[in-house]
FIKE-997349 format. One line per field, with one value per atom (N, C-alpha, C): residue in three letters; atom name; y, z, x. Coordinates in nm, 2 decimals. Last residue first. Example, Ala and Ser with C-alpha at 12.3 -4.5 7.8 and 13.67 -1.06 7.14 Angstrom:
residu SER_SER_SER_ALA_ALA_ALA
atome N_CA_C_N_CA_C
v -0.22_-0.11_0.00_-0.57_-0.45_-0.33
w 0.71_0.71_0.79_0.78_0.78_0.78
u 1.28_1.37_1.29_1.32_1.23_1.32
// end
This chain:
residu UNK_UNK_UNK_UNK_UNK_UNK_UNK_UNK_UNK_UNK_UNK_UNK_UNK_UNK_UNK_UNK_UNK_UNK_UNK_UNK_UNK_UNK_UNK_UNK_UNK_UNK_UNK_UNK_UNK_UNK_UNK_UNK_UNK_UNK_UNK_UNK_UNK_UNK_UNK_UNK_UNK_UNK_UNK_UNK_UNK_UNK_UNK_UNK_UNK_UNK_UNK_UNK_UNK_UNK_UNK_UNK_UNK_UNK_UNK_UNK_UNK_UNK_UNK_UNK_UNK_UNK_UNK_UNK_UNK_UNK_UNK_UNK_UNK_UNK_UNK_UNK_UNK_UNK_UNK_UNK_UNK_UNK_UNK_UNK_UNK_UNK_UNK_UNK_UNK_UNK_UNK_UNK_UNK_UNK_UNK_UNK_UNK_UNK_UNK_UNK_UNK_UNK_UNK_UNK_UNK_UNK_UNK_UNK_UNK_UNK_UNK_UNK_UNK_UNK_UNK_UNK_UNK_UNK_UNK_UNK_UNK_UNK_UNK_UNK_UNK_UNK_UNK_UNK_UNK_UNK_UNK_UNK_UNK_UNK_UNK_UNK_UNK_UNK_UNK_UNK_UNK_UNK_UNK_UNK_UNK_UNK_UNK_UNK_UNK_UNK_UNK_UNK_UNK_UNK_UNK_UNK_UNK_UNK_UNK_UNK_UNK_UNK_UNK_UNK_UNK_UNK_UNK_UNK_UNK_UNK_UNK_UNK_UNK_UNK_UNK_UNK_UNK_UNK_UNK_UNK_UNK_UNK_UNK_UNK_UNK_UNK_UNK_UNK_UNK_UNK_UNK_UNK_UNK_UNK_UNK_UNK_UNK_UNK_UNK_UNK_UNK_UNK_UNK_UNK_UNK_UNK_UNK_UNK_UNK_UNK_UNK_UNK_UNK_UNK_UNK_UNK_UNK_UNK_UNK_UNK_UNK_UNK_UNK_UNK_UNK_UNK_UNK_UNK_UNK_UNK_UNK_UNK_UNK_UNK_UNK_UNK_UNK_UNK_UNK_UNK_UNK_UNK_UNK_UNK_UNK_UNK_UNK_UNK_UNK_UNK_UNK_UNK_UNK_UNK_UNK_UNK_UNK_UNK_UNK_UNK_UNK_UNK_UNK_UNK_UNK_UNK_UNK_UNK_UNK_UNK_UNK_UNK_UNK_UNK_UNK_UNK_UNK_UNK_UNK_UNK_UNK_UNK_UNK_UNK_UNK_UNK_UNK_UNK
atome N_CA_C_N_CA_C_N_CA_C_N_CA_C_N_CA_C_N_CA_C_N_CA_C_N_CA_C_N_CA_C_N_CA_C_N_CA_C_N_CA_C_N_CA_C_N_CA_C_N_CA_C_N_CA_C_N_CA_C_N_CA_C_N_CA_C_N_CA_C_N_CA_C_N_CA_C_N_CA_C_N_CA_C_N_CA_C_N_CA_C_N_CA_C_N_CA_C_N_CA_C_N_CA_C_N_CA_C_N_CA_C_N_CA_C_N_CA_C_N_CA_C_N_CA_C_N_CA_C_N_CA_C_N_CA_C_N_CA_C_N_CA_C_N_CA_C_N_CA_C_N_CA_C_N_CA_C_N_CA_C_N_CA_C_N_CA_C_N_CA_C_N_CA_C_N_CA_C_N_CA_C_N_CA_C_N_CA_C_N_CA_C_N_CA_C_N_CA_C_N_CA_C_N_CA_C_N_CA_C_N_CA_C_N_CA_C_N_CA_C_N_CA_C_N_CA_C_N_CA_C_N_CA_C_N_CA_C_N_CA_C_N_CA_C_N_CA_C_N_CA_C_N_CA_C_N_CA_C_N_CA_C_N_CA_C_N_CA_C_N_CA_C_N_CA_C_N_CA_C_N_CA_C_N_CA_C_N_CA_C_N_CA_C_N_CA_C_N_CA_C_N_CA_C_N_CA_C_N_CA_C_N_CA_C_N_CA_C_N_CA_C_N_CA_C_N_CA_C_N_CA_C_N_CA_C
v -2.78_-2.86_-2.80_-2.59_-2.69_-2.80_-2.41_-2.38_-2.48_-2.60_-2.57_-2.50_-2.61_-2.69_-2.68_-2.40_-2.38_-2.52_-2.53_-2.37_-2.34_-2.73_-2.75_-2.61_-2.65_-2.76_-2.74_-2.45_-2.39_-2.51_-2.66_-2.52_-2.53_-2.80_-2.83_-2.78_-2.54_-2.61_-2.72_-2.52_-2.39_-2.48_-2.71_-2.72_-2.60_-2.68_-2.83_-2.76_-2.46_-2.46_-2.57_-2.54_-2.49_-2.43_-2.73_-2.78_-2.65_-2.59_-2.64_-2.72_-2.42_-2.34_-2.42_-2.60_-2.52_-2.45_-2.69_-2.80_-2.71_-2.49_-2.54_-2.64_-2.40_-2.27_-2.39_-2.65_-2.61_-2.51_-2.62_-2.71_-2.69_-2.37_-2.37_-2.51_-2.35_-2.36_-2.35_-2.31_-2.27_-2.29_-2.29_-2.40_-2.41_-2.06_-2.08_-2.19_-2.09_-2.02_-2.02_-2.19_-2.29_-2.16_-2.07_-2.10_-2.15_-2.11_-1.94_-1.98_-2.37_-2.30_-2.17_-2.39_-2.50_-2.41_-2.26_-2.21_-2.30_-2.42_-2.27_-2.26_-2.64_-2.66_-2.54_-2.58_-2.62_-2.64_-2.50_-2.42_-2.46_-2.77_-2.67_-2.54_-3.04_-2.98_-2.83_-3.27_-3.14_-3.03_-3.39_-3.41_-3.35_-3.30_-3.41_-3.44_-3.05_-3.05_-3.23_-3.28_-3.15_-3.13_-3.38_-3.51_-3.39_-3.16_-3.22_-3.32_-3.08_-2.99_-3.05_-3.29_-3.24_-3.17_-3.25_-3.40_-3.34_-2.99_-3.06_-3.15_-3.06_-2.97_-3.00_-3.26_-3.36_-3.21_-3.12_-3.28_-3.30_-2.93_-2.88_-3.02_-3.04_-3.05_-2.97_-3.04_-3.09_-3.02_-3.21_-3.15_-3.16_-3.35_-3.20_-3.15_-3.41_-3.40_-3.30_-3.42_-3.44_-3.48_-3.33_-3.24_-3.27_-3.51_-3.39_-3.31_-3.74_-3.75_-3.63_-3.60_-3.63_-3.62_-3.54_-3.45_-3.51_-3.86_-3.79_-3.62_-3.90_-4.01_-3.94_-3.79_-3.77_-3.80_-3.86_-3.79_-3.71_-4.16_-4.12_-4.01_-4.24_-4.11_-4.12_-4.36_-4.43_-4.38_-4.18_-4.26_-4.32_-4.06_-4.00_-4.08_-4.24_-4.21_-4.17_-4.18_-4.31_-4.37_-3.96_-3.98_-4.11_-4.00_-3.90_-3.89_-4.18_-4.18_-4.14_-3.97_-4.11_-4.10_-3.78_-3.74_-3.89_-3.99_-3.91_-3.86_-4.03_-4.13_-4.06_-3.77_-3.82_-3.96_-3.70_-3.63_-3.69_-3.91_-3.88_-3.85_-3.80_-3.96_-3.94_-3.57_-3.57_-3.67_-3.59_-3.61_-3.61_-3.41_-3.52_-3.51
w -8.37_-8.35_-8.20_-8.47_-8.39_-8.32_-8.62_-8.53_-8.45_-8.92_-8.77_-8.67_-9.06_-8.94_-8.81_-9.22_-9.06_-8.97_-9.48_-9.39_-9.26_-9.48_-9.48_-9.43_-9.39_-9.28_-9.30_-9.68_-9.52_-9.43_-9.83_-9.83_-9.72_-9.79_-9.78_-9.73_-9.80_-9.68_-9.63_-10.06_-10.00_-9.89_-10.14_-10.21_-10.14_-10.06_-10.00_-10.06_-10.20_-10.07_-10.01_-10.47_-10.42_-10.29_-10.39_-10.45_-10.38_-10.35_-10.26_-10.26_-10.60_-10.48_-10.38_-10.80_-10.82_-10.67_-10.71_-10.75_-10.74_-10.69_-10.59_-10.57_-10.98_-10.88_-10.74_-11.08_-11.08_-11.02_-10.92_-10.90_-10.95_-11.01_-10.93_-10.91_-11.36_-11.23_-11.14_-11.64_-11.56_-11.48_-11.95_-11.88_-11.72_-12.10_-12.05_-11.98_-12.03_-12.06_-12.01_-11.96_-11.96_-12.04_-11.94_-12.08_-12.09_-11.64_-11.72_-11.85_-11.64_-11.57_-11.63_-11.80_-11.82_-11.76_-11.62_-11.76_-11.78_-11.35_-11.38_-11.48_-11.44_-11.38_-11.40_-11.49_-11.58_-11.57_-11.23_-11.33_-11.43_-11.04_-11.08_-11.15_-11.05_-11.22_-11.19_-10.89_-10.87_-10.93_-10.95_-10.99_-10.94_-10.87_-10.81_-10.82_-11.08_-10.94_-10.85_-11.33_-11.33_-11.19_-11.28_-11.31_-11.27_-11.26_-11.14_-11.12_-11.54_-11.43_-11.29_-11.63_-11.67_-11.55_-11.52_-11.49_-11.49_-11.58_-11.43_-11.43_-11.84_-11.81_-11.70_-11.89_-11.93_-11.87_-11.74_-11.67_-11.77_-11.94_-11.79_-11.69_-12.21_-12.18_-12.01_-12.57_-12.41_-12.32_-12.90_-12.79_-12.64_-12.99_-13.08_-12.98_-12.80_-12.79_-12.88_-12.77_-12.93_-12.91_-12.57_-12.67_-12.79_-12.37_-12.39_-12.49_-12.47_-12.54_-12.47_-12.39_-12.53_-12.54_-12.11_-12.19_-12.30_-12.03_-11.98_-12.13_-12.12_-12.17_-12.15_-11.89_-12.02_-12.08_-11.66_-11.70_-11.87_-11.56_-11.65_-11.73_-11.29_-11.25_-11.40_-11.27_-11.32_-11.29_-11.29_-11.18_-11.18_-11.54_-11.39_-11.27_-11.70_-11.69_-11.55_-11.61_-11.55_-11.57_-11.63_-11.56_-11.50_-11.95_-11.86_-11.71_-11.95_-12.03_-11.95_-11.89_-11.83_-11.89_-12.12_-11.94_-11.88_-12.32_-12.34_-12.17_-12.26_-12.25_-12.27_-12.33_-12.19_-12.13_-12.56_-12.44_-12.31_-12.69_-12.67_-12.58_-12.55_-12.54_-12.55_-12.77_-12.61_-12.51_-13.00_-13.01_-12.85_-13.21_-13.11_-13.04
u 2.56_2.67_2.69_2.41_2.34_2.46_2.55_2.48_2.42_2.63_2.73_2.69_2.43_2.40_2.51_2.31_2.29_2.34_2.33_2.44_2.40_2.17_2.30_2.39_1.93_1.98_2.12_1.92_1.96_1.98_1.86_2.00_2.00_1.58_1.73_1.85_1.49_1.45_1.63_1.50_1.55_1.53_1.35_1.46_1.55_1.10_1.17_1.32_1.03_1.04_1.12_1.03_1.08_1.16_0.77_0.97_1.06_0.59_0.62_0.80_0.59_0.61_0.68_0.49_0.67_0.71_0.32_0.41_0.54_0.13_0.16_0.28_0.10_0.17_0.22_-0.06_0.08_0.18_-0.24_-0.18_-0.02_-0.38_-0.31_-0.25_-0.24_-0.37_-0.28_-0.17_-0.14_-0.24_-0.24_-0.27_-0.25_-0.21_-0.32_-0.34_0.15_0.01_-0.10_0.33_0.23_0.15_0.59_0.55_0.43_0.67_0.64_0.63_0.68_0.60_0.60_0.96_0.83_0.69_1.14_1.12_0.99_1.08_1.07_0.99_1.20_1.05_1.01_1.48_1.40_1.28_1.52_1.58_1.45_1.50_1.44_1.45_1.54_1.61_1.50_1.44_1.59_1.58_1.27_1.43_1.57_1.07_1.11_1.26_1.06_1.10_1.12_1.03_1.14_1.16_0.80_0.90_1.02_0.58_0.65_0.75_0.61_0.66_0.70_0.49_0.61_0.69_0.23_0.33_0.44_0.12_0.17_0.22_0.12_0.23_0.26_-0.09_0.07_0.16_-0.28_-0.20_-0.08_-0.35_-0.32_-0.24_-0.22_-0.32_-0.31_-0.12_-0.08_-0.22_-0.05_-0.13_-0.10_0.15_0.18_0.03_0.43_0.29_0.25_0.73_0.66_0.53_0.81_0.80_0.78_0.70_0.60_0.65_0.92_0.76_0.64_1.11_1.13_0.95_1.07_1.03_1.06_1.08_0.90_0.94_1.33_1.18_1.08_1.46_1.51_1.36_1.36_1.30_1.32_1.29_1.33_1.30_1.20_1.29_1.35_0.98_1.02_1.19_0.77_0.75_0.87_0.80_0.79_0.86_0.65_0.81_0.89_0.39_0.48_0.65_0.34_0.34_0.41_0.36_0.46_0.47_0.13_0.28_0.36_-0.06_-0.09_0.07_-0.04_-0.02_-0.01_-0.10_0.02_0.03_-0.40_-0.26_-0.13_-0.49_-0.47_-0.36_-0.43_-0.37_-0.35_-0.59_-0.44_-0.36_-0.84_-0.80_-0.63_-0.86_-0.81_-0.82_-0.67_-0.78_-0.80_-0.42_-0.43_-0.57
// end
């Protein structure tokens, strides 16, 4: 795939994204036969926006060499929102 591909292919996933079809974002990053540091951050961020962080995880410990920091930032700050959540909900009979 020629890296015009790649780029419409991340352009693609991003707008699946957008779209909350995330089924549609990984069918077409797992038939990218190239990926690029933006189609994994997309991937990765369709996965935490979703929820699905299990799956944002495994995706992140497979990037390899594509790993930046944007992506350390995508999984850290979900995950933080996602633990932020937890706790409003087990702490809230304290505020009652």
């Amino acid at each position: 795939m020629s890296e015009r591909n790649v780029v419409s292919g991340s352009a693609m996933l991003t707008g699946f994204l957008q779209t909350g079809a995330i089924k549609n974002d990984r069918k077409l990053f797992d038939e990218m036969p190239d990926r690029n540091v933006s189609s994994w951050n997309s991937i990765i961020t369709g996965y935490c926006g979703s929820g699905l962080m299990r799956e944002a995880r495994y995706l992140f410990d497979r990037i390899g060499g594509f790993k930046n920091l944007v992506s350390l930032m995508v999984v850290i700050s979900w995950n933080a929102h996602q633990t932020l959540d937890h706790t409003k909900g087990a702490c809230s009979h304290v505020t009652k």
